[in-house]
N, CA and C atoms of all chains as a GROMACS GRO file, in nm:
protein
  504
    1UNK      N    1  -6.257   6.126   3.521
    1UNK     CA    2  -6.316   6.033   3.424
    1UNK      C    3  -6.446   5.974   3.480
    2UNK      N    4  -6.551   5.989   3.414
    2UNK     CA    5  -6.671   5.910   3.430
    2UNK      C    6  -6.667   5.780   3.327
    3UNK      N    7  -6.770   5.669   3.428
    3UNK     CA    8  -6.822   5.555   3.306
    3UNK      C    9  -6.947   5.551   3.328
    4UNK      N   10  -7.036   5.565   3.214
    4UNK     CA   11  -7.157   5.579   3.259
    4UNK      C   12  -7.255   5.451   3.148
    5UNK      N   13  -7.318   5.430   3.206
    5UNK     CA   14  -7.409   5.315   3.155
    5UNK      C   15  -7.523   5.398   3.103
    6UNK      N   16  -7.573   5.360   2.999
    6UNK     CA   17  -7.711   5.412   2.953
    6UNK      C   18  -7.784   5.251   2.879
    7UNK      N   19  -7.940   5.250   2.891
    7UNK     CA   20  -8.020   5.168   2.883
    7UNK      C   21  -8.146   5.243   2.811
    8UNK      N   22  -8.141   5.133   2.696
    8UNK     CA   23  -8.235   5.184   2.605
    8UNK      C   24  -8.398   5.120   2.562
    9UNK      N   25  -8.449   5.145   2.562
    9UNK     CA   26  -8.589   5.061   2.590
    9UNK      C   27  -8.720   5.065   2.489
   10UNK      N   28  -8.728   4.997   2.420
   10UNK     CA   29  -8.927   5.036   2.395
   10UNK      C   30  -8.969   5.088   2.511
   11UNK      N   31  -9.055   5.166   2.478
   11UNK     CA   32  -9.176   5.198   2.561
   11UNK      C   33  -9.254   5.075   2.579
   12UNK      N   34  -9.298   5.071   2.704
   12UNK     CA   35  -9.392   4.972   2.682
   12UNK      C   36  -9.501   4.955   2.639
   13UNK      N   37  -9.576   5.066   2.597
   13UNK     CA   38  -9.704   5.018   2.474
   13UNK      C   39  -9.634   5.004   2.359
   14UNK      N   40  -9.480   5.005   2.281
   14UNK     CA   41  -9.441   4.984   2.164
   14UNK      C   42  -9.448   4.844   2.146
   15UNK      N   43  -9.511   4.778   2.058
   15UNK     CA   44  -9.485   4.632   2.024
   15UNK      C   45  -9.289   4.645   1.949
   16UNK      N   46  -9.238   4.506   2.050
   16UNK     CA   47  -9.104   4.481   1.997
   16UNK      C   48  -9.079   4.367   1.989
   17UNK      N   49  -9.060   4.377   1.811
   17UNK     CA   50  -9.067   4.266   1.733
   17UNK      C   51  -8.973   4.161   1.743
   18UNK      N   52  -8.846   4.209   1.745
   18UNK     CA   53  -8.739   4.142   1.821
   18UNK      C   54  -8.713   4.049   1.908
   19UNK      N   55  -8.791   4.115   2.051
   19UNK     CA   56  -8.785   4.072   2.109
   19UNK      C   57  -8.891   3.958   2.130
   20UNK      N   58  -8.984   3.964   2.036
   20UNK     CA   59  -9.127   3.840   2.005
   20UNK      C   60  -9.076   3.721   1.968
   21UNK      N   61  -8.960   3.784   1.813
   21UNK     CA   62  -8.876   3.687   1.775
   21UNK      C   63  -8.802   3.588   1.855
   22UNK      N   64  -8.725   3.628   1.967
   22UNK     CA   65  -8.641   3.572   2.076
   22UNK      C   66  -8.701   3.480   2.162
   23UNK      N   67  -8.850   3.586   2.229
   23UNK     CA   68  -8.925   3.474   2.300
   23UNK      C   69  -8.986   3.390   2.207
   24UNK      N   70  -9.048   3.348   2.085
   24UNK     CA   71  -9.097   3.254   1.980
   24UNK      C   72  -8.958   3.165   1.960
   25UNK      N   73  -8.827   3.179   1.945
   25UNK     CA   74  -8.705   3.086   1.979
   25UNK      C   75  -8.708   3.027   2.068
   26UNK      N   76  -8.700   3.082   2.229
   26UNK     CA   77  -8.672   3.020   2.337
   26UNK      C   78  -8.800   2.914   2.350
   27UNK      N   79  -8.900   2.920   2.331
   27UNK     CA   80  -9.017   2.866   2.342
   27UNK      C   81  -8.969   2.731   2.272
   28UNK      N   82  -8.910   2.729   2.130
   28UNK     CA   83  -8.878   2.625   2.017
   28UNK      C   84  -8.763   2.534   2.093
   29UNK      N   85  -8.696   2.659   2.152
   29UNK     CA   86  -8.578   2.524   2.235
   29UNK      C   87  -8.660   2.423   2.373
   30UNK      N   88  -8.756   2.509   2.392
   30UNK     CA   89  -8.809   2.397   2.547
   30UNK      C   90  -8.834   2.493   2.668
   31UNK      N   91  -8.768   2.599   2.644
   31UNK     CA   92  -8.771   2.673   2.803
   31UNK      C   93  -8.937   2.807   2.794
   32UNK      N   94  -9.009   2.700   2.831
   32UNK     CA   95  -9.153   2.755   2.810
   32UNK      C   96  -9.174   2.809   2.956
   33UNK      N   97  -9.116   2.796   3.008
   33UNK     CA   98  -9.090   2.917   3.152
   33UNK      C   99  -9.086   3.045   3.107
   34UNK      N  100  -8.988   3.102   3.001
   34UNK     CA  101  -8.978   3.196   2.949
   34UNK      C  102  -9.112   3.276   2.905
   35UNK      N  103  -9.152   3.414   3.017
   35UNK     CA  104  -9.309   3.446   2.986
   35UNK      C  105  -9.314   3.575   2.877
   36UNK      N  106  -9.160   3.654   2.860
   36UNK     CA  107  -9.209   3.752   2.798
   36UNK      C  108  -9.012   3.782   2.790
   37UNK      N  109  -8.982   3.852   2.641
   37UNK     CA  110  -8.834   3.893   2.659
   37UNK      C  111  -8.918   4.014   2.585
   38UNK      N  112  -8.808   4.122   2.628
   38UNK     CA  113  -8.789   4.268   2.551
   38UNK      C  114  -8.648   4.282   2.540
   39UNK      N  115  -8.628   4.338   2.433
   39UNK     CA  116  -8.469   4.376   2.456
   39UNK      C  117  -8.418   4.544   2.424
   40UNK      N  118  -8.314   4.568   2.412
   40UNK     CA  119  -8.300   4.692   2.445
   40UNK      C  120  -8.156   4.685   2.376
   41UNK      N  121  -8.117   4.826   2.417
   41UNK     CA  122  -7.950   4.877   2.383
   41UNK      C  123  -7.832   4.921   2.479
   42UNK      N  124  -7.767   4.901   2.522
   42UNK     CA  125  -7.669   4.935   2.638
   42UNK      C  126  -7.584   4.965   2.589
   43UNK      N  127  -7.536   5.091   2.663
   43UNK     CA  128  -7.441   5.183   2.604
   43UNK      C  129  -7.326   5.213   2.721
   44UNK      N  130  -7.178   5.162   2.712
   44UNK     CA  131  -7.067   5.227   2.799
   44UNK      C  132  -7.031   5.276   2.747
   45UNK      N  133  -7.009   5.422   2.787
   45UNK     CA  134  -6.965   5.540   2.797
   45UNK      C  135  -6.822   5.623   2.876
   46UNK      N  136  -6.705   5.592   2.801
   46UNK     CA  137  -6.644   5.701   2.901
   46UNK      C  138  -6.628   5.810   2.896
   47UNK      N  139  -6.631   5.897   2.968
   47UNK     CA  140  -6.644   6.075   2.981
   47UNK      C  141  -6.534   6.147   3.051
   48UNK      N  142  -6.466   6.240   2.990
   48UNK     CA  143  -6.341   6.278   3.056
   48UNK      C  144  -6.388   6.381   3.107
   49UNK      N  145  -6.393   6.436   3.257
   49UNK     CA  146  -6.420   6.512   3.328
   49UNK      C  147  -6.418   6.659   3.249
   50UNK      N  148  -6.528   6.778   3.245
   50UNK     CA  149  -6.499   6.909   3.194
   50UNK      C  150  -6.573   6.977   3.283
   51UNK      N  151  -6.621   7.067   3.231
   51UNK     CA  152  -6.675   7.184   3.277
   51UNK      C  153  -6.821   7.173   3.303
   52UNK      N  154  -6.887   7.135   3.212
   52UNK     CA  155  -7.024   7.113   3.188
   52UNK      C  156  -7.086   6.973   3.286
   53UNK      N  157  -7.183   6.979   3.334
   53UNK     CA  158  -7.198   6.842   3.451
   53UNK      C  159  -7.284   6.765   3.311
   54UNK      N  160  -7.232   6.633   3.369
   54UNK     CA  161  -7.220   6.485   3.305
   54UNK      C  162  -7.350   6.435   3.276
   55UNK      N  163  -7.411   6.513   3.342
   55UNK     CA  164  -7.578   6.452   3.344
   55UNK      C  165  -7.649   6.532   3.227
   56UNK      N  166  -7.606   6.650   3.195
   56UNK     CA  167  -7.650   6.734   3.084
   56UNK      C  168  -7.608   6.684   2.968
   57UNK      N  169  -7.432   6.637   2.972
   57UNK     CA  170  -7.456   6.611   2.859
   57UNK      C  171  -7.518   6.453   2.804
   58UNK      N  172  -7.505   6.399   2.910
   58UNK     CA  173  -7.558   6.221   2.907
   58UNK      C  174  -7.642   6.255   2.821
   59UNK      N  175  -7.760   6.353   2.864
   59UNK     CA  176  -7.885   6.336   2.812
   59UNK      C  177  -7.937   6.403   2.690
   60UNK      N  178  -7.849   6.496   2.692
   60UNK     CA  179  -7.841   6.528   2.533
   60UNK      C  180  -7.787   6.442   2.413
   61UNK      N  181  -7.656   6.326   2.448
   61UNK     CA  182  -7.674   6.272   2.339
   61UNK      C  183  -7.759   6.108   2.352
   62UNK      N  184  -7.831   6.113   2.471
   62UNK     CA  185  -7.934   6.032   2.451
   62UNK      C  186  -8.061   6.070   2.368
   63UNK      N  187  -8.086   6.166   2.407
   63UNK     CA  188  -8.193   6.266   2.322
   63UNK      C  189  -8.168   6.289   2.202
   64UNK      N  190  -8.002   6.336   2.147
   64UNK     CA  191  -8.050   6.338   2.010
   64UNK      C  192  -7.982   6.219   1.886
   65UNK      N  193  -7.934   6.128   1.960
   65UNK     CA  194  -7.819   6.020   1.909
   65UNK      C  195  -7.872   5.852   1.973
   66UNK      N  196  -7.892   5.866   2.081
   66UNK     CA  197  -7.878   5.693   2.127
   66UNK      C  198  -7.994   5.656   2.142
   67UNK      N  199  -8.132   5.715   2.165
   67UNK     CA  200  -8.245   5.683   2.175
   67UNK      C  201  -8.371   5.791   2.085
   68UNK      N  202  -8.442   5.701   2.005
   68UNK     CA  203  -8.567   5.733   1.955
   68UNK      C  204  -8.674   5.788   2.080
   69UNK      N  205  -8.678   5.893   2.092
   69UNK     CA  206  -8.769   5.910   2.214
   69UNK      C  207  -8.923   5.916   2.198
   70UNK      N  208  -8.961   5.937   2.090
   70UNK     CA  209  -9.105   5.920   2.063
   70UNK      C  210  -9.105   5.731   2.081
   71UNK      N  211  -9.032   5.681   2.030
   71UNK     CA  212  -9.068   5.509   2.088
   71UNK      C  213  -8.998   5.441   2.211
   72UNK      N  214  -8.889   5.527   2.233
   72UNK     CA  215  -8.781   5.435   2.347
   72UNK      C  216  -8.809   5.554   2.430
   73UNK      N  217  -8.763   5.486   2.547
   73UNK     CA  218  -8.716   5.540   2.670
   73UNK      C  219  -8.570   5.483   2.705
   74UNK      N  220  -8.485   5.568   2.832
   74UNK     CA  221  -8.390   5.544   2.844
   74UNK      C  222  -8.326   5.579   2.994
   75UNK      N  223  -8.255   5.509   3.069
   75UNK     CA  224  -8.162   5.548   3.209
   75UNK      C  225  -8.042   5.535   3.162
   76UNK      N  226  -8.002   5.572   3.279
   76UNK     CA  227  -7.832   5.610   3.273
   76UNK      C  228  -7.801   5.613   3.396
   77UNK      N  229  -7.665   5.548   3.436
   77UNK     CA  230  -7.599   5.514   3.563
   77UNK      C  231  -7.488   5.566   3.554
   78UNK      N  232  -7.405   5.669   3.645
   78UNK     CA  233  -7.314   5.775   3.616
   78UNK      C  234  -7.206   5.730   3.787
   79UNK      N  235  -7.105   5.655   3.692
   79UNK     CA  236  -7.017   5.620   3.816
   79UNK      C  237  -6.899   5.721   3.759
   80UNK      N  238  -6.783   5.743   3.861
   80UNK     CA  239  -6.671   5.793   3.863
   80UNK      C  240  -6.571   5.688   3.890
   81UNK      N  241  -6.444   5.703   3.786
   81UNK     CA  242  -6.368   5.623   3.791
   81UNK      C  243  -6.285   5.601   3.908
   82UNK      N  244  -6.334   5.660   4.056
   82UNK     CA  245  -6.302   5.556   4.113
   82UNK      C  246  -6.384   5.462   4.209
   83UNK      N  247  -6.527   5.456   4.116
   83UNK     CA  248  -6.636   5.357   4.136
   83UNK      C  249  -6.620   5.247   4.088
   84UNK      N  250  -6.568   5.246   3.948
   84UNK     CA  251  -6.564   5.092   3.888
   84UNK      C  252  -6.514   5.032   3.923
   85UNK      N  253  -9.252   3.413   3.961
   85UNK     CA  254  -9.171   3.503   3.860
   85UNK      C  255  -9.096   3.569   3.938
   86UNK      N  256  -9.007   3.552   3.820
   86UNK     CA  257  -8.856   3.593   3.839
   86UNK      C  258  -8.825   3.726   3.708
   87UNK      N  259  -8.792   3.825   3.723
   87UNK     CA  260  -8.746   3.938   3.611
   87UNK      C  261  -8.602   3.917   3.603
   88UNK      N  262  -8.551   3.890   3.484
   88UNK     CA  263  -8.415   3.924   3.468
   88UNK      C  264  -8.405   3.991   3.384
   89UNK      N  265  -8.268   4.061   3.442
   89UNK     CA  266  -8.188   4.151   3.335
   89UNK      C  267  -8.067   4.098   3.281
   90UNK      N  268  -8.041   4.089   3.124
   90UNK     CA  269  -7.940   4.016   3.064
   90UNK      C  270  -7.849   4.098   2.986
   91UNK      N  271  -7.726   4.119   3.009
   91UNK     CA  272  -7.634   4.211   2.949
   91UNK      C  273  -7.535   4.164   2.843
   92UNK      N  274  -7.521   4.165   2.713
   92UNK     CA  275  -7.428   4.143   2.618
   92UNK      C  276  -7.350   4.235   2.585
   93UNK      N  277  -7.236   4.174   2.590
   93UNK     CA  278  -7.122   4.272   2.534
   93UNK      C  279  -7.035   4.202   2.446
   94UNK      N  280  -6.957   4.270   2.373
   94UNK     CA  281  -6.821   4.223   2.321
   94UNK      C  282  -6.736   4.230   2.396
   95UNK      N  283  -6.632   4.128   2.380
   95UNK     CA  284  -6.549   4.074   2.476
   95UNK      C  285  -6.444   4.209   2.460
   96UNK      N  286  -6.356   4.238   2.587
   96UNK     CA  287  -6.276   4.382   2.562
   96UNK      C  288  -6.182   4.354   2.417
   97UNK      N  289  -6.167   4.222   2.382
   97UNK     CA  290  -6.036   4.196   2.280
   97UNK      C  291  -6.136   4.251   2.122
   98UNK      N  292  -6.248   4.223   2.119
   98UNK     CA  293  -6.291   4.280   1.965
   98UNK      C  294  -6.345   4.375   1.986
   99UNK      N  295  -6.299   4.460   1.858
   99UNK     CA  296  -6.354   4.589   1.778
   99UNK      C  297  -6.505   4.589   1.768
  100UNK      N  298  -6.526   4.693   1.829
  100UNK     CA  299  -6.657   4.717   1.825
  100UNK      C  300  -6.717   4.834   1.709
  101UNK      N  301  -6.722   4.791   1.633
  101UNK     CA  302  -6.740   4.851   1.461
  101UNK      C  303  -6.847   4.983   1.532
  102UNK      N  304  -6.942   4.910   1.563
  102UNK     CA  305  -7.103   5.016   1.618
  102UNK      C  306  -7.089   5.121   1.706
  103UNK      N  307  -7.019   5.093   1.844
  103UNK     CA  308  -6.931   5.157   1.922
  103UNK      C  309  -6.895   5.284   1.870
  104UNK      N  310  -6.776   5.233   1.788
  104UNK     CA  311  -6.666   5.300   1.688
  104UNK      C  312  -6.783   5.428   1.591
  105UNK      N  313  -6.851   5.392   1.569
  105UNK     CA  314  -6.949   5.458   1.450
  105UNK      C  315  -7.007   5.552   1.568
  106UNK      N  316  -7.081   5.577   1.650
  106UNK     CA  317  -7.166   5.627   1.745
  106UNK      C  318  -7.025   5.732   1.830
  107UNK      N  319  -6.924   5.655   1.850
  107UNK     CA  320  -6.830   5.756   1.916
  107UNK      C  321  -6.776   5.861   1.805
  108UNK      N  322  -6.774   5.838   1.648
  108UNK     CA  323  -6.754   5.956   1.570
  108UNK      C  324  -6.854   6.028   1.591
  109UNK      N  325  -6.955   6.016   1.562
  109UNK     CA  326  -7.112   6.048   1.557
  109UNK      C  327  -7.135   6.161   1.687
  110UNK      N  328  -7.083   6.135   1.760
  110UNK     CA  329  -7.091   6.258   1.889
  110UNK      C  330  -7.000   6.348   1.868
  111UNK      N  331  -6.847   6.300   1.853
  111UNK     CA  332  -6.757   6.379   1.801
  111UNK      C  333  -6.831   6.460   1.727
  112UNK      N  334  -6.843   6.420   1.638
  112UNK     CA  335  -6.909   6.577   1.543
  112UNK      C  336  -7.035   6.614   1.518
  113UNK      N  337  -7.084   6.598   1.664
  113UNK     CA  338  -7.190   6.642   1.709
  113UNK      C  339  -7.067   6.752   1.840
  114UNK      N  340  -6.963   6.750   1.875
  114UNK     CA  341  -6.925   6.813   1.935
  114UNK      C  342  -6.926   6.783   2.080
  115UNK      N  343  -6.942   6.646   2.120
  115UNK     CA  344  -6.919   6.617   2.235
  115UNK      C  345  -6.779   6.567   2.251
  116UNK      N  346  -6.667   6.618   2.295
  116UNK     CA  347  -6.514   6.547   2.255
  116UNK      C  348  -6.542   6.486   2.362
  117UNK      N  349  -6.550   6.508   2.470
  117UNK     CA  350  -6.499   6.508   2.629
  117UNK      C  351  -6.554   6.304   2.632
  118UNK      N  352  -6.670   6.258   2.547
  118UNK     CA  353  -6.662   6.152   2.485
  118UNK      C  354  -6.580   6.068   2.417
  119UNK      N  355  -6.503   5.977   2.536
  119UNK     CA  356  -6.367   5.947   2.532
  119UNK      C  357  -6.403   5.783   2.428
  120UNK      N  358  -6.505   5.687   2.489
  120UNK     CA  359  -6.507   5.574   2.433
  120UNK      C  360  -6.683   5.541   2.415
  121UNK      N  361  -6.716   5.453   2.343
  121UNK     CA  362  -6.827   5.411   2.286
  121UNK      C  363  -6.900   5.277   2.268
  122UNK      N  364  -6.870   5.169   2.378
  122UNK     CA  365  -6.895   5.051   2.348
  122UNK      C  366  -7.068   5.033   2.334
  123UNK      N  367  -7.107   4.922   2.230
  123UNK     CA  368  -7.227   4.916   2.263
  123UNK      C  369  -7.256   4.768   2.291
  124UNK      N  370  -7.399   4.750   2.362
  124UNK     CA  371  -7.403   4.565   2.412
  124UNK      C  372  -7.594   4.578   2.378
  125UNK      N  373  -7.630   4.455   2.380
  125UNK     CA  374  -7.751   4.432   2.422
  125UNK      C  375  -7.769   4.408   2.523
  126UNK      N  376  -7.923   4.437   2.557
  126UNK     CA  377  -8.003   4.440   2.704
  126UNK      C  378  -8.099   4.348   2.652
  127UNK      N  379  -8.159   4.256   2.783
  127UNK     CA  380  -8.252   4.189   2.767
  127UNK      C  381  -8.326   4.197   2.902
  128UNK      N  382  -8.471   4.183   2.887
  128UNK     CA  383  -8.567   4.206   2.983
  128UNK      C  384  -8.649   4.112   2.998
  129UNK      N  385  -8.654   3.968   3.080
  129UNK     CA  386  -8.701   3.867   3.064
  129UNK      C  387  -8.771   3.868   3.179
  130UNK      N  388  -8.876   3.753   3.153
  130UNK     CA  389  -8.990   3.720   3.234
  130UNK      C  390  -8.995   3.608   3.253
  131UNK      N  391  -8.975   3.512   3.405
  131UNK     CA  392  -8.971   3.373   3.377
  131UNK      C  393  -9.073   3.352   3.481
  132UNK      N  394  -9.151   3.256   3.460
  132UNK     CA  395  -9.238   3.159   3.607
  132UNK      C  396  -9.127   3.077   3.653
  133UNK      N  397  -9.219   3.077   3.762
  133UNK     CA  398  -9.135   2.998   3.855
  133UNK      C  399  -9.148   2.812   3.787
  134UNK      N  400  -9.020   2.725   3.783
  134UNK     CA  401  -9.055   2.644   3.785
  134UNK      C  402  -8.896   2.536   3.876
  135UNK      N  403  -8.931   2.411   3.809
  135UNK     CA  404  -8.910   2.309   3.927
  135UNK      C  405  -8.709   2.347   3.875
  136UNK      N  406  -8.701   2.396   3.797
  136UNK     CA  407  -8.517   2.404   3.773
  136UNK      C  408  -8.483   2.548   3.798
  137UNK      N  409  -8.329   2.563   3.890
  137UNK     CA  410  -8.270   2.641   3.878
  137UNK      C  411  -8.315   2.764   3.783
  138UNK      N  412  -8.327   2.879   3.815
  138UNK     CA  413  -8.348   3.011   3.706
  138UNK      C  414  -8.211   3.009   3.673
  139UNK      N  415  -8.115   3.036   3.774
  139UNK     CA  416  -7.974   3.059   3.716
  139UNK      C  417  -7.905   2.980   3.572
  140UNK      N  418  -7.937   2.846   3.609
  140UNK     CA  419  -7.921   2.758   3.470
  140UNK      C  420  -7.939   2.788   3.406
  141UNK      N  421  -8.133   2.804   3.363
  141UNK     CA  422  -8.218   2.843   3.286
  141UNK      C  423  -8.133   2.932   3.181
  142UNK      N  424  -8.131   3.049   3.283
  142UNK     CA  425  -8.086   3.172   3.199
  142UNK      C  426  -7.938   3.128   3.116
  143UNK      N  427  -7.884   3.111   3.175
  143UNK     CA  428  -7.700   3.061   3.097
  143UNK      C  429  -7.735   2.960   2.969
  144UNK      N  430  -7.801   2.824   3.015
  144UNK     CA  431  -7.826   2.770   2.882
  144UNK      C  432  -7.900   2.879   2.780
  145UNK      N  433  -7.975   2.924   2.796
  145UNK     CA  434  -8.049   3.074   2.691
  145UNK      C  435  -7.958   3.151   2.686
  146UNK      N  436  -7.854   3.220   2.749
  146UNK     CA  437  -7.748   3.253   2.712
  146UNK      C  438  -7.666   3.218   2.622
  147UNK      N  439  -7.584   3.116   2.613
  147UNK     CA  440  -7.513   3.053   2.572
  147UNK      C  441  -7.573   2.980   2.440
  148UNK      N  442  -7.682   2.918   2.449
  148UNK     CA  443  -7.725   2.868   2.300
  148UNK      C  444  -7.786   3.009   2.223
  149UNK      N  445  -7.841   3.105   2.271
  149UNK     CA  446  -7.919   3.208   2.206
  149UNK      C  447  -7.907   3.370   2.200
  150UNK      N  448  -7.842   3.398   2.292
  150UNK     CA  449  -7.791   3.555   2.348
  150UNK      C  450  -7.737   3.584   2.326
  151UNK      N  451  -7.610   3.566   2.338
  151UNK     CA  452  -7.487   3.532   2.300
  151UNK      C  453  -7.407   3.463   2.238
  152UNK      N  454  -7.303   3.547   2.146
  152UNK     CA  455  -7.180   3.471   2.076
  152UNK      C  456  -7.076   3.423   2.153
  153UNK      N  457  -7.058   3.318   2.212
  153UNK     CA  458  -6.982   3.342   2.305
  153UNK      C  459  -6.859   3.323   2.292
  154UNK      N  460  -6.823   3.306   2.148
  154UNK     CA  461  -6.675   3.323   2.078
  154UNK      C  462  -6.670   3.503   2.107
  155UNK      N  463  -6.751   3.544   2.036
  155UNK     CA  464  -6.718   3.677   2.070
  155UNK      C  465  -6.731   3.788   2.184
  156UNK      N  466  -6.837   3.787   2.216
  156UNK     CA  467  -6.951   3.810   2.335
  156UNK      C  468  -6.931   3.786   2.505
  157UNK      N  469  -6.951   3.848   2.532
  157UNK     CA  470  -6.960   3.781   2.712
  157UNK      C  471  -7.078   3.828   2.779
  158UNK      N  472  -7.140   3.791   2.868
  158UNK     CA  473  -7.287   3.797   2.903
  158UNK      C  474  -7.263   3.843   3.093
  159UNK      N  475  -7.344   3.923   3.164
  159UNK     CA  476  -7.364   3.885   3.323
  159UNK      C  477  -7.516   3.959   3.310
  160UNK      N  478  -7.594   3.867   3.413
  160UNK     CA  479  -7.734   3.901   3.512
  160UNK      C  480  -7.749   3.928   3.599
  161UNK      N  481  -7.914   3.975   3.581
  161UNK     CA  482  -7.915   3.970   3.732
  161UNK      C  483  -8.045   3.967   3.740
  162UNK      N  484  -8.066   3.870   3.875
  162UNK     CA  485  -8.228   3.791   3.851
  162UNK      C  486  -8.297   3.857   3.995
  163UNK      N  487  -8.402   3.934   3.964
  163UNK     CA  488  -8.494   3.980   4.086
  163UNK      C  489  -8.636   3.898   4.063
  164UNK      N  490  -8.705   3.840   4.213
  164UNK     CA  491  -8.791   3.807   4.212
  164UNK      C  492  -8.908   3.923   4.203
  165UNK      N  493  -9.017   3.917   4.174
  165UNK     CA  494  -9.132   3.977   4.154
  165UNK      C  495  -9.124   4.068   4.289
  166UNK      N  496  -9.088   4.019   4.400
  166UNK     CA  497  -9.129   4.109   4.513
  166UNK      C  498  -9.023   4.253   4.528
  167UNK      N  499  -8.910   4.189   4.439
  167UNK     CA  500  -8.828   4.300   4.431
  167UNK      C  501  -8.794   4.411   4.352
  168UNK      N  502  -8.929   4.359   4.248
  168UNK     CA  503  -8.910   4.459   4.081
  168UNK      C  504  -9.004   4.620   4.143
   0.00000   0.00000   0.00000
């Protein structure tokens, strides 16, 4: 068994609106420390051990399912269950 | 400056509807070996340095804004500039 983390991202020349929204909030509550938020998508994953290595398929259904790749980018952290 | 990374999840006790939708979604895309599907938000923050705790900082913005925390559970992790 794998658990694997994947992290999903604007690119960083994508303007993310979202995350403008969030920092324009935090600003309204007081915490003007706050210089910049982006946010993203996080994905746990468990994977039952097969044939095919884990990293091929990670990235295939990042590629064609969990991330927009013309605007996002994305990592992935690939532990074995007896990492967690 | 301080970079943090901010992780949302649903707490293990609720249904994760989105999860649930994305783990069919591979299924018949033909990935079985895709056992589970949780999904969370990521956040990518930017703070200056100032005269209060970052750790605080972040939890009150947590807790009033990030997070549901009826539903939700949150962990960070705060690198200074020299370490990004």
């Amino acid at each position: 068994m794998y658990f694997v983390k994947v992290y999903v991202t604007y690119k960083d020349s994508v303007l993310d609106p979202q995350g403008e929204a969030v920092k324009g909030a935090v600003h309204r509550l007081g915490y003007d420390e706050i210089e910049d938020v982006r946010i993203g998508k996080y994905f746990e994953i468990k994977v039952a051990k097969s044939d095919r290595p884990v990293e091929e398929m990670i990235e295939e259904v990042c590629d064609k399912l969990l991330a927009n790749v013309n605007m996002e980018t994305y990592r992935y952290e690939i532990m074995t269950s007896e990492e967690v």
